[in-house]
C-alpha positions as CSV (number, residue, x, y, z in Angstrom):
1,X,105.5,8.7,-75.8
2,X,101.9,7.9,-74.6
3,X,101.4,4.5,-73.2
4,X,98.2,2.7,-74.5
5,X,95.6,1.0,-72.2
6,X,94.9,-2.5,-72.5
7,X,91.6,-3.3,-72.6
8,X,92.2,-6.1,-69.8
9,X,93.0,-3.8,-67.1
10,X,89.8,-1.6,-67.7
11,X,87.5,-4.4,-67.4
12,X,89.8,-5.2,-64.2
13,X,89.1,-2.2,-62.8
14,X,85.7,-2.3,-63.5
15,X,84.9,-5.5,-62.1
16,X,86.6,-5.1,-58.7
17,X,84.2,-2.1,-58.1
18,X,80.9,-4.0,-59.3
19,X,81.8,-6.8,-56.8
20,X,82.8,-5.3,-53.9
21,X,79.1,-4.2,-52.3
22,X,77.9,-2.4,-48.6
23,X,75.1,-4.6,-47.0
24,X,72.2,-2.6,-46.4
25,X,71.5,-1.5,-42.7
26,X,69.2,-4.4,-40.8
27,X,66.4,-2.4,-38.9
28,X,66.3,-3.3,-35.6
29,X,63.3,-6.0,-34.5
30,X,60.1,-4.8,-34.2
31,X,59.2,-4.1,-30.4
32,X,55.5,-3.2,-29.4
33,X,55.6,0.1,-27.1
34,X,55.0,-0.4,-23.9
35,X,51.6,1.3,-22.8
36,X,51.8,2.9,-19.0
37,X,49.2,3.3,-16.9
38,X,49.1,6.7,-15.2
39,X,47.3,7.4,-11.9
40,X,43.7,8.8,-12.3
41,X,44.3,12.7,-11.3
42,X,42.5,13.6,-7.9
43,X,39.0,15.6,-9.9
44,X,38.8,12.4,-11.7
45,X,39.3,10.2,-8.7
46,X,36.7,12.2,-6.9
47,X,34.3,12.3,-9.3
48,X,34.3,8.5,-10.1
49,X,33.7,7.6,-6.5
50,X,30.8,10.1,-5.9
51,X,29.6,8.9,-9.4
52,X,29.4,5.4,-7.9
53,X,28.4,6.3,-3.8
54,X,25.3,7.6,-6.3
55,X,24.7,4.4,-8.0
56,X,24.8,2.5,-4.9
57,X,22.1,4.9,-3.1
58,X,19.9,4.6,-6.2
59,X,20.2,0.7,-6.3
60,X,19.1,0.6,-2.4
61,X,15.8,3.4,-3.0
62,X,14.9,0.7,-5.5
63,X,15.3,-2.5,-4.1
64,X,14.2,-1.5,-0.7
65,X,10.4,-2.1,-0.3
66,X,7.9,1.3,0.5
67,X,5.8,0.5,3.1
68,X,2.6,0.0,2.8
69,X,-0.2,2.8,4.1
70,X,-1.1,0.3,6.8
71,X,2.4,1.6,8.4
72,X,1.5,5.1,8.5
73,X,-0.1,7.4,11.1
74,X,-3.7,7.6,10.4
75,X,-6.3,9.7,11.1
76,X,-9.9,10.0,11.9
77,X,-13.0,11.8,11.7
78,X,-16.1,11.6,13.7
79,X,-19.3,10.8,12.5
80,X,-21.8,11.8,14.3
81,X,-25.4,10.0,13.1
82,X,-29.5,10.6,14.0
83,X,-31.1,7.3,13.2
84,X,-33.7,9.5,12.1
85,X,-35.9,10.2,8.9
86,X,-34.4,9.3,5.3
87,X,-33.8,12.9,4.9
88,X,-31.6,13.6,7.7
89,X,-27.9,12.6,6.4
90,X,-25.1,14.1,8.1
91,X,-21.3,14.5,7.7
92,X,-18.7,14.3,9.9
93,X,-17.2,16.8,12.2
94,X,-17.7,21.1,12.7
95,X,-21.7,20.3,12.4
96,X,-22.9,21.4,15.9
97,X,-26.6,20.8,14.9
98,X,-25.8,17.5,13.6
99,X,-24.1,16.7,17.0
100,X,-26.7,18.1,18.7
101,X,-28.5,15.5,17.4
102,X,-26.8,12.4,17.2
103,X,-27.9,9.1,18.6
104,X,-24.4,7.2,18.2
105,X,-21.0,8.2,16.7
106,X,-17.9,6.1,15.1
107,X,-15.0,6.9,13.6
108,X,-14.3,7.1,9.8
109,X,-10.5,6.6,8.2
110,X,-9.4,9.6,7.2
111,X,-9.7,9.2,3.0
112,X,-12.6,7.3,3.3
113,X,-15.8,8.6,1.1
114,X,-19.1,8.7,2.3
115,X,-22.5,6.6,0.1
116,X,-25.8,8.6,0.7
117,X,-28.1,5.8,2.0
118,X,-31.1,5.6,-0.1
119,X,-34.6,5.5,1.1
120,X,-35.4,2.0,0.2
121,X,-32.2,0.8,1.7
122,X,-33.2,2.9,4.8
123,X,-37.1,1.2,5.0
124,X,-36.0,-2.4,4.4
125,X,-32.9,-3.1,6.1
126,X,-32.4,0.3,8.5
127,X,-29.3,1.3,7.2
128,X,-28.9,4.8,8.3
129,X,-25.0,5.1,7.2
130,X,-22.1,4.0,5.3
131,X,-18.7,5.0,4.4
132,X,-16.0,2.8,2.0
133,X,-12.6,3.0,0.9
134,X,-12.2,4.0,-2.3
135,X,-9.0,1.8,-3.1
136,X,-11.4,-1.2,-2.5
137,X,-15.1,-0.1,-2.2
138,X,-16.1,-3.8,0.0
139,X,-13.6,-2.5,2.8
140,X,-16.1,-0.3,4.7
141,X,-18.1,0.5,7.5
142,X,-21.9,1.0,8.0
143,X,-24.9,0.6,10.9
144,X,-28.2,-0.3,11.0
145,X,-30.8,0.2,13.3
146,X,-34.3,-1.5,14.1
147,X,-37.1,0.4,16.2
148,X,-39.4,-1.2,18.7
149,X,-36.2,-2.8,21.1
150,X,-36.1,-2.2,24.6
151,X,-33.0,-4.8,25.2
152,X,-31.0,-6.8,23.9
153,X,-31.9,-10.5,22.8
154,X,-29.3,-13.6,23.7
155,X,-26.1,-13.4,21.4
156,X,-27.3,-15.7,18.8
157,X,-30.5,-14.5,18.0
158,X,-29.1,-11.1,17.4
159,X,-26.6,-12.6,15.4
160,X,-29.8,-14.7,13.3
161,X,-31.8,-11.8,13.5
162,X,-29.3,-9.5,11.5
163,X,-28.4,-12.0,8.8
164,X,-32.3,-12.5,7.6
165,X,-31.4,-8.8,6.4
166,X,-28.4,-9.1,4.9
167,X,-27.7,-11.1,2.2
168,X,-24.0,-10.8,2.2
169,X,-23.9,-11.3,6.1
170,X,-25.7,-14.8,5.5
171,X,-23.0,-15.6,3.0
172,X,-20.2,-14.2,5.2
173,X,-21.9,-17.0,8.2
174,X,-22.7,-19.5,6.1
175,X,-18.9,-20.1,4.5
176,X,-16.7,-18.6,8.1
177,X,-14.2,-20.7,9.8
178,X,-15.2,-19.5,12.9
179,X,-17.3,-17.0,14.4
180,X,-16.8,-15.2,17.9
181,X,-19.1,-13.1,20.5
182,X,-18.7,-12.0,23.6
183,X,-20.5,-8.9,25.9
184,X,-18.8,-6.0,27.7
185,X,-20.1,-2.8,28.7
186,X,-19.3,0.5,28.2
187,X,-17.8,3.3,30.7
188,X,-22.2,4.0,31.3
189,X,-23.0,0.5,31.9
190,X,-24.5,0.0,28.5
191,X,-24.5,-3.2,27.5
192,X,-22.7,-4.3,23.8
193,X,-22.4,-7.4,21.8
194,X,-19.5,-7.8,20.0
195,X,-18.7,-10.4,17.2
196,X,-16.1,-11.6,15.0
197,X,-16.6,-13.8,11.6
198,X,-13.6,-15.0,10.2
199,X,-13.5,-16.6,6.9
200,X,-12.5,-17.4,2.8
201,X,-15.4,-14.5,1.9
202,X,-13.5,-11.8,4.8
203,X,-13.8,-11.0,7.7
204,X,-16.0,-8.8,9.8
205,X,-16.5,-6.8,12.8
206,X,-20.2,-6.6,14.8
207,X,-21.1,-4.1,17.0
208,X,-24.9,-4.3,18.8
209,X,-26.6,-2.4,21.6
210,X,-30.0,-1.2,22.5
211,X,-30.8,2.3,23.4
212,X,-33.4,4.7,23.1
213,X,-35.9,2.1,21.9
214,X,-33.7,0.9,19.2
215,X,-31.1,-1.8,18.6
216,X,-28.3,-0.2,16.7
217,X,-25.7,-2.9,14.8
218,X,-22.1,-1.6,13.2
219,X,-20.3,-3.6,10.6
220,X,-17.2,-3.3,9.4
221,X,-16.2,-5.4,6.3
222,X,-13.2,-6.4,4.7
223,X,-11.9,-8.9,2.4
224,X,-9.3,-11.0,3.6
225,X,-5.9,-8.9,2.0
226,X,-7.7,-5.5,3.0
227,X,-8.4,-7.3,6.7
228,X,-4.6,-8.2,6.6
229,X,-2.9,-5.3,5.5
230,X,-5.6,-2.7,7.5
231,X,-6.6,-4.9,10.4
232,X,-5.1,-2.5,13.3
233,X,-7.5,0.4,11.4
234,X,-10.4,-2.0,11.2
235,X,-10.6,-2.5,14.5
236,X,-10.4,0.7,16.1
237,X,-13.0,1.9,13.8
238,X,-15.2,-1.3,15.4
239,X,-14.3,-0.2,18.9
240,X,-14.9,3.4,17.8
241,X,-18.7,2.6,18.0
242,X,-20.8,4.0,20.7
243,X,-24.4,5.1,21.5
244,X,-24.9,8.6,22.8
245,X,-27.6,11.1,24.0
């Protein structure tokens, strides 16, 4: 005979699997990962320290000062001038008749540019010759010369006699702190003068002598940075001066 159920035990049954439940799984707690540093590879290694023995050099080329042209070899060329006729201008060097010719000579900075001396210039003040630099055109060299002088005057009336002709020698006088002369003669016997005036205006260099009836005078001008920077050039181109013939 078939047994019946009660409903009791089915809701029994059905109750003691409902409340018996399995916990989920906890994850484990979060951990960052751990980054490692690797060793640079040897290329890489290489090529970061030529990458930065470049940097260096580049940083030392640019903070390390050029020197100036003042520190460098320079050169000359001769200039060979006639004291002659307005229409005799010459050059420099490889001109036989123009050294045939010559009355005195000097050396010219190699660079330096030549200014044709006009005629007036040549009948009012007797300036037979200039050259310049054409970085800074007042940085230059040029001579004079007066007829009708057998020998030289004293030291100071030279001097006098060569600023009533020159207006920026009287300013260059007038506003020096000091200004120097003394004689000396050449490997001939000729007899120089030689001068110095120092001041705010620049500074110049004063060559005079007589010969062959004629008192010759060489200047070289400079302002005072040009005098600073060039003054080794400056004055061998004053002591480059010399009467010949």
């Amino acid at each position: 005979m078939a047994s019946i159920l009660h409903p009791s035990s089915f809701l029994s049954s059905t109750s003691s699997s409902t409340t018996t439940t399995t916990k989920p799984p906890v994850p484990p707690p979060f951990s960052r990962p751990q980054s490692t540093l690797s060793p640079l590879s040897k290329p890489l290694l290489t090529k970061l320290t030529t990458t930065l023995t470049a940097t260096a050099i580049a940083t030392t080329i640019l903070t390390t000062s050029l020197p100036s042209l003042a520190d460098s070899p320079t050169s000359f060329n001769i200039y060979y001038g006639t004291a002659a006729s307005a229409a005799n201008y010459g050059g420099y060097g490889g001109n036989s008749d123009k050294k045939a010719s010559a009355e005195y000579i000097y050396d010219v900075p190699d660079g330096w540019k030549e200014r044709l001396v006009s005629k007036v210039e040549k009948g009012t003040n007797g300036t037979d010759s200039e050259f310049y630099n054409p970085k800074k055109k007042t940085e230059k060299e040029y001579l004079t010369y007066l007829a009708g002088f057998r020998q030289l005057a004293p030291k100071d009336i030279i001097l006098n006699n060569l600023a009533l002709s020159d207006v920026n020698l009287q300013d260059l006088i007038a506003n020096a702190d000091g200004v120097t002369s003394e004689e000396r003669k050449d490997e001939n016997g000729q007899l120089y003068y030689d001068y110095e005036i120092d001041g705010v205006l620049g500074h110049s260099l004063i060559s005079v002598t007589c010969a062959n009836n004629k008192l010759y005078a060489h200047f070289v001008n400079a302002p005072a940075p040009e005098w600073k920077r060039d003054e080794g050039i400056l004055r061998h181109v004053h002591q480059s001066f010399k009467t010949v013939g």
